[in-house]
C-alpha positions as CSV (number, residue, x, y, z in Angstrom):
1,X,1.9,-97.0,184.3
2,X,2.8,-99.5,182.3
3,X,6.3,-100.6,180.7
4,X,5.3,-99.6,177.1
5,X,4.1,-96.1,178.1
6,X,7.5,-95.4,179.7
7,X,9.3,-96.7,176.6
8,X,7.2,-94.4,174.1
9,X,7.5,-91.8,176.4
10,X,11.4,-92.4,176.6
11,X,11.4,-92.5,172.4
12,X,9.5,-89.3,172.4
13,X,12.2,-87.5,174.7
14,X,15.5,-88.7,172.8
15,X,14.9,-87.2,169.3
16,X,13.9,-83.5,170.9
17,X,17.6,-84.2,172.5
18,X,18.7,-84.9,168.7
19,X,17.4,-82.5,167.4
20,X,18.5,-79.9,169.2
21,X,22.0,-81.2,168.9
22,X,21.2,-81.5,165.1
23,X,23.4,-80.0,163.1
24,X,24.1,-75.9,163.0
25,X,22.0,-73.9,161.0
26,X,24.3,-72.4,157.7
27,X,24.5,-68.8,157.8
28,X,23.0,-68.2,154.6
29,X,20.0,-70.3,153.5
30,X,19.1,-70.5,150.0
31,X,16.4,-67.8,150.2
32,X,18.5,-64.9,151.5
33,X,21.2,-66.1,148.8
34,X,18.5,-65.9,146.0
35,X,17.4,-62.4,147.9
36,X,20.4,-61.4,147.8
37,X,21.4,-62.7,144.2
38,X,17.9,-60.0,143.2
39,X,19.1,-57.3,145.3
40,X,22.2,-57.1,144.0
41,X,20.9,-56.9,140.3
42,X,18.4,-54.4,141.1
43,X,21.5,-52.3,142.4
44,X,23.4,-52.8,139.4
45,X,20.3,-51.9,137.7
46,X,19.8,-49.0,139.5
47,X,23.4,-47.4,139.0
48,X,22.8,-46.6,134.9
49,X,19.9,-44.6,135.2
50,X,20.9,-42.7,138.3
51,X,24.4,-41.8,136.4
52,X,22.2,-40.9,133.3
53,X,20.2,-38.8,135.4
54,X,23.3,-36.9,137.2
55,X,24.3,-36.6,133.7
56,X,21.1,-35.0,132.6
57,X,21.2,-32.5,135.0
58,X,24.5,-31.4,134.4
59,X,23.3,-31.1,130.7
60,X,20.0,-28.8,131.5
61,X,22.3,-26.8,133.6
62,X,24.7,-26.2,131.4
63,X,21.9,-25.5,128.7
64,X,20.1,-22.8,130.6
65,X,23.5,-21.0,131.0
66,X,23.9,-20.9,128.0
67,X,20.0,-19.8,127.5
68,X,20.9,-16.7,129.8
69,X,24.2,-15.7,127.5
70,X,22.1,-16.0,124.5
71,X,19.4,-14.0,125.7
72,X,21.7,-11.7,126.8
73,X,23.4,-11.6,123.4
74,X,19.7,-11.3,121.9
75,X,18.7,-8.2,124.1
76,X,21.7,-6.5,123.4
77,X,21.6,-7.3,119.6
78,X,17.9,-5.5,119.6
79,X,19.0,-2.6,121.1
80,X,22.2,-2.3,118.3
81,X,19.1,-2.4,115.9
82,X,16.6,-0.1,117.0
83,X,20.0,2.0,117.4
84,X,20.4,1.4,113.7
85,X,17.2,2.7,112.5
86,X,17.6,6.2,113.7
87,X,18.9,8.4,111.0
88,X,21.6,10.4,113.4
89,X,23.4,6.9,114.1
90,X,23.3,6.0,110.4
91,X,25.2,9.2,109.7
92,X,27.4,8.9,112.3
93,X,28.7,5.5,111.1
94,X,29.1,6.8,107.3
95,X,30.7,9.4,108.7
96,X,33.5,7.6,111.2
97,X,33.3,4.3,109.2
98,X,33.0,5.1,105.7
99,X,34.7,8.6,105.7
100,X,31.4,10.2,104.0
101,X,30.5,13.6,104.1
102,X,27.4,15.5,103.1
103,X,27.4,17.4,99.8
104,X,29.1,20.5,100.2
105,X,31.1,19.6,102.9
106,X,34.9,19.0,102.8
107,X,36.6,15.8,103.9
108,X,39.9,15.9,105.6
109,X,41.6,13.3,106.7
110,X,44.4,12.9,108.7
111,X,47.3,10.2,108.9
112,X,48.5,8.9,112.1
113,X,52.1,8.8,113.1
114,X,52.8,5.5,112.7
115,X,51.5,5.2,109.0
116,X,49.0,2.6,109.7
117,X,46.1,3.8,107.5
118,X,43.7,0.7,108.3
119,X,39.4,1.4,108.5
120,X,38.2,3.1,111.8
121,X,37.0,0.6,114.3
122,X,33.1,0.7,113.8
């Protein structure tokens, strides 16, 4: 072997030892700070439409509540009208509400005690 080959060969060895002793790595390279710079924003992002969409949902519920009391309302509204068109119930209201009677017929009416004389509750 010759004197040359042992010199490149010692060359080649001493900057591996460098290297390795190079300086530390830095705990966060550029990429994971820019991957973390886009995750970040994409969170942020994210927050808005996942409040609006809590928010929505709270809405619809509240909405078909108030669906069911209407429907409820409705049903019970029908039922006051088919009551309405039969003739006994329309002279049973002029009778208690209106004080009517049918020709003929005497009224009488009588005062309470306490001299309120306010309209029946119809």
């Amino acid at each position: 072997m010759s004197a040359r080959a042992g010199a490149v060969r010692a060359r080649a060895g001493a900057p591996r030892a460098r290297a390795v002793r190079a300086r530390p790595r830095p705990r966060l390279t550029g990429r994971a700070a820019v991957l973390l710079v886009i995750v970040t924003v994409l969170a942020v992002f994210a927050v808005v439409p996942a409040r609006e969409l809590l928010a929505e949902r709270g809405r619809i519920a509240e909405l078909e509540r108030r669906a069911r009391v209407l429907q409820e309302e409705n049903r019970r509204l029908a039922e006051r009208i088919a009551r309405l068109h039969d003739p006994a119930e329309l002279e049973r209201l002029a009778r208690a509400c209106l004080g009517m009677v049918r020709p003929g017929e005497i009224a009488f009416v009588t005062t309470p005690r306490t001299g309120d004389l306010g309209p029946a509750a119809c």
